[in-house]
Each structure stands twice: as C-alpha cells, then as structure tokens.
C-alpha distance (Angstrom), angle and dihedral (degrees) to the residues before:
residue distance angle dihedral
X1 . . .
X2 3.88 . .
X3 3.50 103.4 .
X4 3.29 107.4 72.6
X5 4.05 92.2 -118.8
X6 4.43 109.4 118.9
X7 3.03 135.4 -140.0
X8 4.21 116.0 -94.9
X9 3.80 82.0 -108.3
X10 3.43 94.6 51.6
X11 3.57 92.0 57.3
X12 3.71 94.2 48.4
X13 3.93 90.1 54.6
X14 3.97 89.4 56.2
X15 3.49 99.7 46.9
X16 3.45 93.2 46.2
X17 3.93 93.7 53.8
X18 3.61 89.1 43.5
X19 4.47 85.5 57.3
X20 3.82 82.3 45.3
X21 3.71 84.0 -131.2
X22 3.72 113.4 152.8
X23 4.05 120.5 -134.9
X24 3.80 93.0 -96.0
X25 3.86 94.0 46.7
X26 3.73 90.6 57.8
X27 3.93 100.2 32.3
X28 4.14 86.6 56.7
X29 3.87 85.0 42.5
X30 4.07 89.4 64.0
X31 3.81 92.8 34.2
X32 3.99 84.3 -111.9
X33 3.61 130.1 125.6
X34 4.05 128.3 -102.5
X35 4.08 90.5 -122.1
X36 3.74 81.8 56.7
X37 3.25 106.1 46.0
X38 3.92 93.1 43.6
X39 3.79 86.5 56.6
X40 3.60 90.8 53.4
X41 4.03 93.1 49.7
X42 3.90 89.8 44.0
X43 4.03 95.0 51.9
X44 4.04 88.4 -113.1
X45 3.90 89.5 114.6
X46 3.52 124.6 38.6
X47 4.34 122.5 -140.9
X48 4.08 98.2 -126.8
X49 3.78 90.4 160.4
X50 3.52 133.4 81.8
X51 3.50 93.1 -159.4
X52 3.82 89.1 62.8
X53 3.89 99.4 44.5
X54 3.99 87.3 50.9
X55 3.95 82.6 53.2
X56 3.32 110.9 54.7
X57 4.05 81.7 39.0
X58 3.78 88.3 67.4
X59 3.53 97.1 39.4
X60 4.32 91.9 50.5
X61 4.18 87.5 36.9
X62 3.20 91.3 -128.7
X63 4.06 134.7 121.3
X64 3.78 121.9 -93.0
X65 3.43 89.2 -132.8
X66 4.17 81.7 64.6
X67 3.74 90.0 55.2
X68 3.75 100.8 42.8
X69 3.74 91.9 47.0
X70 4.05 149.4 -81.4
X71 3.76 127.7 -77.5
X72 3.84 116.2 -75.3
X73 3.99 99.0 -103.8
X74 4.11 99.2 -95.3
X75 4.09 90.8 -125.5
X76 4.64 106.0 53.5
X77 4.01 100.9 152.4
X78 3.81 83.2 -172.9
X79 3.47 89.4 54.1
X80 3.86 109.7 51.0
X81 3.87 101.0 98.2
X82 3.47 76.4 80.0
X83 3.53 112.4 55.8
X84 3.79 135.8 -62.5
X85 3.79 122.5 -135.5
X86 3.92 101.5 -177.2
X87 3.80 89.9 94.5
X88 3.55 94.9 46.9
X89 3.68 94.9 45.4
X90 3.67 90.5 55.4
X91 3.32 102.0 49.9
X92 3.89 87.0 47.2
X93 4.26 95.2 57.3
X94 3.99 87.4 38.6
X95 3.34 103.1 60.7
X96 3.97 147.3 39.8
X97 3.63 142.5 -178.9
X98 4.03 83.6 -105.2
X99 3.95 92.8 46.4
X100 3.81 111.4 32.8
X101 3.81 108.9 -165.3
X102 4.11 120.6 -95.4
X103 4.34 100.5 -99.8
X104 3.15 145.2 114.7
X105 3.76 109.2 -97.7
X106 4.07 114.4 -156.4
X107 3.51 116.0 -134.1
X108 3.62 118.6 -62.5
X109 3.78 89.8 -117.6
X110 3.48 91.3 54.3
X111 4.04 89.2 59.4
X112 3.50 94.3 39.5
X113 3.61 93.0 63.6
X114 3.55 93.3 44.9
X115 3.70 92.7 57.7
X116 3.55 92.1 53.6
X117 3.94 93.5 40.7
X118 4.02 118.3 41.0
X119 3.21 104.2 1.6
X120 3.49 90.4 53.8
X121 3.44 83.8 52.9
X122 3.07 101.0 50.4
X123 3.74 96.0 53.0
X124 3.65 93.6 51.7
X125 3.48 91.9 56.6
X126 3.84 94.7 48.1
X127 3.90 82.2 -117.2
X128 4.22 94.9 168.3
X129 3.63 101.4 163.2
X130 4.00 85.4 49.5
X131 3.63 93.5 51.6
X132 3.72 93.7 46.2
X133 3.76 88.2 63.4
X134 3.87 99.1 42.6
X135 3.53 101.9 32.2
X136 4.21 99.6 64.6
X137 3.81 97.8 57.0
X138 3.92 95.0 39.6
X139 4.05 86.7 53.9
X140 4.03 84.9 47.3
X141 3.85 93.3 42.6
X142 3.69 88.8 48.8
X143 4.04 97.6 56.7
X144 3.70 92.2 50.5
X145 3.80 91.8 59.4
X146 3.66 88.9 41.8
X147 3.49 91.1 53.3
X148 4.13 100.8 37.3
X149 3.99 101.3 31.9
X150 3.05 141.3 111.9
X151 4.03 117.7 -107.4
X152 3.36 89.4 -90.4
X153 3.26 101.8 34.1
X154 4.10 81.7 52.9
X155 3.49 92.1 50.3
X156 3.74 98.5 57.8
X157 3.99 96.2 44.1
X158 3.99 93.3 48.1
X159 3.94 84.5 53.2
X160 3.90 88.7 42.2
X161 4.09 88.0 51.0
X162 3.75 91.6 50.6
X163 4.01 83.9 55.2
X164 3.45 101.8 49.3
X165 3.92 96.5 35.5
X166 3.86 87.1 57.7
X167 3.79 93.5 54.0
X168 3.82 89.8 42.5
X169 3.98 85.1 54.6
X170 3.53 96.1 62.0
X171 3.65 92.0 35.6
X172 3.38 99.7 59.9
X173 4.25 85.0 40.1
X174 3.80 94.3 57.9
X175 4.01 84.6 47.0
X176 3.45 91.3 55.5
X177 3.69 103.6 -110.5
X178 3.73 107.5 124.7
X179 3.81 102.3 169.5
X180 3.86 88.6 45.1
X181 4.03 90.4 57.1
X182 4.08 93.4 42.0
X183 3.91 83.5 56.5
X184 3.75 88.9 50.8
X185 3.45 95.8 43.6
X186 3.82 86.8 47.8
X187 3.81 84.8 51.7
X188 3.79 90.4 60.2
X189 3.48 96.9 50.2
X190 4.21 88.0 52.6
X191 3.36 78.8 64.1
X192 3.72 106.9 42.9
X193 3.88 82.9 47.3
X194 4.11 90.2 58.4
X195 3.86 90.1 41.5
X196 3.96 103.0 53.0
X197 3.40 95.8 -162.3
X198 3.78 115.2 133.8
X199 3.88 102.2 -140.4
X200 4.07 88.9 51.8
X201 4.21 94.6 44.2
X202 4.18 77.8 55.4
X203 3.22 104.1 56.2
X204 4.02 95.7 35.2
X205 4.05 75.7 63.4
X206 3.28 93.2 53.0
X207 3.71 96.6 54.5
X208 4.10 90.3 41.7
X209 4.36 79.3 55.5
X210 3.63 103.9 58.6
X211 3.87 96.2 24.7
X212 4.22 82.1 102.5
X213 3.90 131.7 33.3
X214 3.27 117.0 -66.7
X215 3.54 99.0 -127.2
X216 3.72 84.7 73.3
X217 4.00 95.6 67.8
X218 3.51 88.1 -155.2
X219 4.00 115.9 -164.8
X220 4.08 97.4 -89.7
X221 4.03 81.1 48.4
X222 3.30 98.1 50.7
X223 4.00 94.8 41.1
X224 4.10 87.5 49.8
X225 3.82 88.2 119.4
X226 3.58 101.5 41.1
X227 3.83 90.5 50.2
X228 3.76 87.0 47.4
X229 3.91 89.9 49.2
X230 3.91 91.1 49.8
X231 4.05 84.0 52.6
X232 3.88 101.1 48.0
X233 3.78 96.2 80.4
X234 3.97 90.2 52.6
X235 3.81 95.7 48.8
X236 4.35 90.4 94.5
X237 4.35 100.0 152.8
X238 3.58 92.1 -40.9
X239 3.55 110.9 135.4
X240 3.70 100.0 -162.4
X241 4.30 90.6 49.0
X242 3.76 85.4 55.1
X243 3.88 89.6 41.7
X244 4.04 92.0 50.9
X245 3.77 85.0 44.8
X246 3.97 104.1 58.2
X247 3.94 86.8 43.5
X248 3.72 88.2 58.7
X249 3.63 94.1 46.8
X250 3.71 89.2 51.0
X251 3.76 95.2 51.3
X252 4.03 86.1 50.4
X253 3.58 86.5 51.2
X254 3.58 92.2 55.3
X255 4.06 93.9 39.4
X256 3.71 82.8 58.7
X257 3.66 97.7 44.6
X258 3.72 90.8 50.4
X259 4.07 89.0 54.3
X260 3.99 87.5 54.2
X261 3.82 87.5 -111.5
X262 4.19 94.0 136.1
X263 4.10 98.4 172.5
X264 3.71 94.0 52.0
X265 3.51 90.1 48.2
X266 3.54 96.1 48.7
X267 4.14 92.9 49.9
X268 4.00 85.8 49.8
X269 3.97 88.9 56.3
X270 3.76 90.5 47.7
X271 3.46 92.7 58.1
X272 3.71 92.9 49.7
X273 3.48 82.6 56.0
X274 3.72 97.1 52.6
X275 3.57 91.6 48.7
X276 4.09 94.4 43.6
X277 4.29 83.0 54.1
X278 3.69 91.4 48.9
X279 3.77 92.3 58.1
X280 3.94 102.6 33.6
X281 3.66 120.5 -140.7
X282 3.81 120.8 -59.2
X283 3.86 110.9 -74.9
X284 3.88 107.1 -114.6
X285 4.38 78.9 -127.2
X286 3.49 91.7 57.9
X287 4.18 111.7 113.6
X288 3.55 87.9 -139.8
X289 4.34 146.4 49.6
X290 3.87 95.6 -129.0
X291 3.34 120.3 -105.4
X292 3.78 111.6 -53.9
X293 4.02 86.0 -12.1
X294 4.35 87.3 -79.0
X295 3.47 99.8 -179.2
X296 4.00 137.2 122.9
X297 4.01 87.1 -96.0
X298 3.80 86.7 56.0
X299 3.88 93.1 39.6
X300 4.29 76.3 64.6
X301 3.09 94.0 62.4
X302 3.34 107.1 49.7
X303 4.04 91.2 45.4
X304 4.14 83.9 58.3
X305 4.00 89.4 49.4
X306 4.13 87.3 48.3
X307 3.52 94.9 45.8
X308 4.20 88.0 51.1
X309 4.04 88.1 50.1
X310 4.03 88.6 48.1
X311 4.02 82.9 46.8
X312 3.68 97.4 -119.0
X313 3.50 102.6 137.6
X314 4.27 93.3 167.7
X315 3.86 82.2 55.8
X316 3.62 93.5 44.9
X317 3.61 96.6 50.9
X318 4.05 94.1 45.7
X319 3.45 90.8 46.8
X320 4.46 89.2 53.1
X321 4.04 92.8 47.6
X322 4.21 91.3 54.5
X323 4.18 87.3 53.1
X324 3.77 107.1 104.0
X325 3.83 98.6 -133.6
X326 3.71 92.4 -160.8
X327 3.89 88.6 61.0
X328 3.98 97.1 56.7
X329 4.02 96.5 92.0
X330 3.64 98.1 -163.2
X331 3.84 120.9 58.9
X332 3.87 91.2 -132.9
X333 3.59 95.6 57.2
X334 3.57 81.9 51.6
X335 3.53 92.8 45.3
X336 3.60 85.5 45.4
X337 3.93 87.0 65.6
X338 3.69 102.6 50.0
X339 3.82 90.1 50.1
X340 3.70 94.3 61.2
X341 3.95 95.7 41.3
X342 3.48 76.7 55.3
X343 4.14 103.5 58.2
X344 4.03 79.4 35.6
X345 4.32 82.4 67.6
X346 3.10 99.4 33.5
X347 4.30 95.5 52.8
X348 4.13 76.6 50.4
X349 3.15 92.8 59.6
X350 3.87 94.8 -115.9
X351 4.46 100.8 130.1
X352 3.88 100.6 168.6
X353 4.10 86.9 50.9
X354 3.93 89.3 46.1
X355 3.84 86.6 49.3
X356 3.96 88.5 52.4
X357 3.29 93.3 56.7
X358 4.04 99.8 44.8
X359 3.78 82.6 54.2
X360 3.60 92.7 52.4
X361 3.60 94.2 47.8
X362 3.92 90.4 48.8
X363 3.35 91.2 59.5
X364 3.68 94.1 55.5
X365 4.14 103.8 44.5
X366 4.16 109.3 -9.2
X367 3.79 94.1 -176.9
X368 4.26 85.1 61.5
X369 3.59 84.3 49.4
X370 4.31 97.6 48.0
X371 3.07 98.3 32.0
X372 3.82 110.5 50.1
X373 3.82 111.7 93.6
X374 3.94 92.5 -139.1
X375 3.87 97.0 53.4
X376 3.75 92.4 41.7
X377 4.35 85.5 54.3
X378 3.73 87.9 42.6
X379 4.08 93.2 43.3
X380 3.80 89.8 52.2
X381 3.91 94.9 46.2
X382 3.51 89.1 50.3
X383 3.79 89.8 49.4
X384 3.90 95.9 56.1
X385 3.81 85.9 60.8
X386 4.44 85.4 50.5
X387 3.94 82.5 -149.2
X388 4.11 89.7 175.4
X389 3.63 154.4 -26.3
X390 3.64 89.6 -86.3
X391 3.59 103.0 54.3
X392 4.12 82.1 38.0
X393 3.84 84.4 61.3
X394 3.96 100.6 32.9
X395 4.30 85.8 55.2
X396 4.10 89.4 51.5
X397 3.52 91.8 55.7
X398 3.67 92.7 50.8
X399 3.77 88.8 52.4
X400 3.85 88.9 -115.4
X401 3.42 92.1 127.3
C-alpha cells in the first residue's frame, strides 16, 4: 500500500501492542480464538462485520473509527476528481449560528432554487467535486439569512441549513473526514434546535447518527428508534415526516444488527417497510429524490447490508437481485447496493462475482467505493488472491497497489 492508509488488521495489531495486550488476552476478550485473531492482524482474515470491529474496539478502548482507519489527509491533489472538503471545512470552523460569516448572501430565493436544482443534481449523480464547490457558500449564504431575516425568512434558511448540513455530513463521511461531518451534522442539529419543528430535529439526528462508523453506535445511533418513536405521532400526510421516519427505523435496524440483536432488527426493517408502502415510491415527476432516497428500493438495500452484518451472504445476495435498480434515484444508493452484493460474494467465497459488483458500483459513485474503509479491506484481500485484470486495475486506482 502506498498511501500510508492500513489495512483494518493493521490497525488492530498497533493498538493492541500499544495496550500491551498479548494475542490471547485480546482473542479471549472478544470471545474469539488466537488463530483468528492472528489472521485478522496478519491480513489473512478480513473484518466484514460491524459487530466485530465494534468488539475488538471495546476490548483495545479505543474508537472504531481508530480501527477502521484515519481521516483522508484534507489536501490529496491526486484525489480531487473526487471531491474536495477544504472549502467545506472552512466554512464549517468559521462560522456559527451565533456568528454568521462576513458575505454577501443572495437572496434566499435565489438559494432555494439552487437547492432544489443543481445541487440536487449534483447529489444524485454522486457529483463530489461539484458539490465541494457549491455546497461551502450555500452553507455560508444560509447562516447570514438565518442570522439577519426576517421570521420567515429565518424559518426557511434554518430548514435550508438542516438540508444542506445533512448532505455535507455524508459528504465529508464518504471523503473520509469523520470529525468534519460530526461538526456538520452538529451544525444541523443547531439548527433543528432553533427551528422546533419535529420533522427537522429528526432528521438533524439522523445526520448526527451516521456522521461516524457505525460500528461505533454512537448515542444518536443507538437512540435511532426512540427518535423515530418521538416522530411517529407528527408524521400526519407529510411525505418528508414519513420519509425521516423509515430512515430512522432503518438506522435502528442496523444499531440493532450491529449489537447481534437479529429480531429487533428485523421488526425495525418492517416498519421501514410499512412506512416506505404508505408513501409509494418517488413519482418519476417529482422535482426531487425524497429525502435520503427512503423508498422500498432503498429499504432493499439496506436489508442486503443487514443480512452481510448478520453474515448471511445467500440472504444478502437474494435480497440485492429483488432491488429495482431503476428505482434507486441517486447513483450512490445504487452504488451502495452493488457494494454489499459484493461482500455478500465475496464471504461466499465467489471473488470474480465480488469484483463484478465493485466495478459496477465504481461506475456509479467511485469516491463510495475508495473511500469506504470496508471496501478498501475487502479490495486489498481480494487483490492478494490477483483474481483478474479488473480487480488488478480497480486496486491501482485505489492506490492499493
């Protein structure tokens, strides 16, 4: 590797030498074996699980985020066809609710229509390097009417912020910078807090939940269902409450799944479900994706990525071919899908189909593909084995070899 990122295994090793702990301490810690855990360390075994990464996190009291890898550095020249964060993190650490920054904001109209227009674009297409030139003065525009407006005119740009913060959380995530997207997820829920409206203070959770791994089960993660409960009697015929809603239920679902507890996970995805069939799919006339592409397409992918975390790859993989591609609206949920069809292969012991997939899901969003700690593990595995010229090829361009 010649980027100075390691392996998960890698990571274990140090921080297990840095605890001093030997390989049986920490083995019997995690109720695994020494034969396992040294093929883990030595790149032999791959972490697929959550559930495992969050375990050996406890047991070495350390983050997850420590064990799955360090932030991207904030300045890669070789990496800004895929996105650039610098702008966004400086707007983020120069301004607040409290102190909006010194610039002339254009007219909230203006911004509103560009929300709904390219930048929604933009994020449908996975268009990073787009977004990281749009994105920091909207989020800078937007606290100067917040701060200056009228009530209304306050109203509409703290709703705006908690819009814009949420896709700069995962934006920042899938670049790697994790403290970065907890800041802007933090950010949105400044302006949830200001709003008091119960739809916006639930999705500002949201964002503040999957701003970090989820192997860390962070407090908004954990309190996914709770926040959803609190939600439920708001959701009336508003499609965006009932939107908000099934995303919280799947992030329970996946809190629960990551914590081994399989039946509550499986009720929280069946009420995603319920709440996906209440609203219907996103009309193809419809200006917009819905709100973090909720829908019973997206509801299939995240029952493939539980079924990988409860390693059940033959589950996985059946629950990936029923997803109507052509329903996912944005090409990293899609990509999203392909990448865990893809771990689903590869725990079956099927590389050149895993491969397929990655390929497929570089196609769609690379950055989700380069960037994400578990795919860059499972790319590198893969590699060891040199399965084919495409995975050969796929592993250059991560800078894996």
């Amino acid at each position: 590797m010649t980027d100075d990122v390691r392996r998960i295994g890698d990571n274990v090793r140090a921080a297990r030498l840095y605890r001093g702990m030997s390989l049986e301490v920490l083995a019997g810690l995690v109720g695994r074996t020494k034969g396992w855990l040294s093929r883990v360390e030595n790149g032999h075994l791959r972490l697929e699980r959550r559930s495992d990464i969050r375990a050996l996190a406890e047991a070495l009291q350390v983050s997850p985020s420590d064990l799955v890898g360090e932030p991207v550095p904030i300045i890669r020249p070789k990496d800004r066809a895929y996105g650039d964060a610098v702008r966004l993190r400086e707007v983020l650490l120069d301004t607040s609710l409290d102190d909006p920054p010194d610039v002339p904001a254009r007219p909230l109209v203006a911004l509103t229509e560009l929300i709904g227009g390219r930048i929604r674009r933009q994020r449908r297409t996975s268009d990073y390097p787009g977004l990281g030139v749009t994105l920091p003065p909207m989020v800078a525009e937007l606290h100067v009417h917040a701060a200056v407006g009228d009530e209304a005119e306050r109203a509409a740009a703290l709703r705006l912020l908690v819009e814009t913060c949420t896709a700069a959380t995962f934006i920042l995530r899938n670049l790697g910078q994790v403290d970065l997207a907890w800041i802007a997820a933090d950010r949105a829920g400044h302006a949830a807090h200001l709003l008091d409206e119960p739809v916006m203070t639930a999705a500002a959770a949201f964002a503040r939940a999957h701003s970090r791994p989820a192997a860390a089960l962070s407090r908004p993660m954990r309190e996914a269902a709770r926040t959803a409960g609190r939600l439920e009697p708001h959701l009336g015929d508003d499609r965006t409450a009932h939107e908000v809603y099934g995303m919280l239920q799947l992030s329970a679902a996946l809190a629960c799944q990551v914590q081994a507890d399989h039946a509550a996970a499986a009720r929280h995805v069946e009420e995603a479900e319920r709440a996906a069939a209440r609203i219907g799919e996103q009309p193809d006339s419809s200006p917009g994706d819905g709100w973090q592409s909720f829908g019973g397409a997206n509801v299939g992918v995240w029952r493939a990525m539980l079924a990988v975390e409860a390693a059940d790859p033959e589950t996985a993989v059946a629950a990936a071919s029923r997803v109507d591609v052509e329903a996912l609206p944005s090409r990293t949920r899609r990509a999203a899908l392909f990448i865990e069809k893809a771990r689903a292969f590869a725990m079956l012991g099927k590389p050149r189909e895993a491969v397929r997939e990655l390929r497929r899901a570089e196609k769609h969003a690379p950055v989700k593909v380069y960037k994400n700690p578990l795919v860059r593990d499972l790319v590198a595995d893969l590699h060891d084995r040199a399965v084919n010229r495409d995975l050969r090829g796929l592993a250059w361009r991560m800078n894996l070899a």
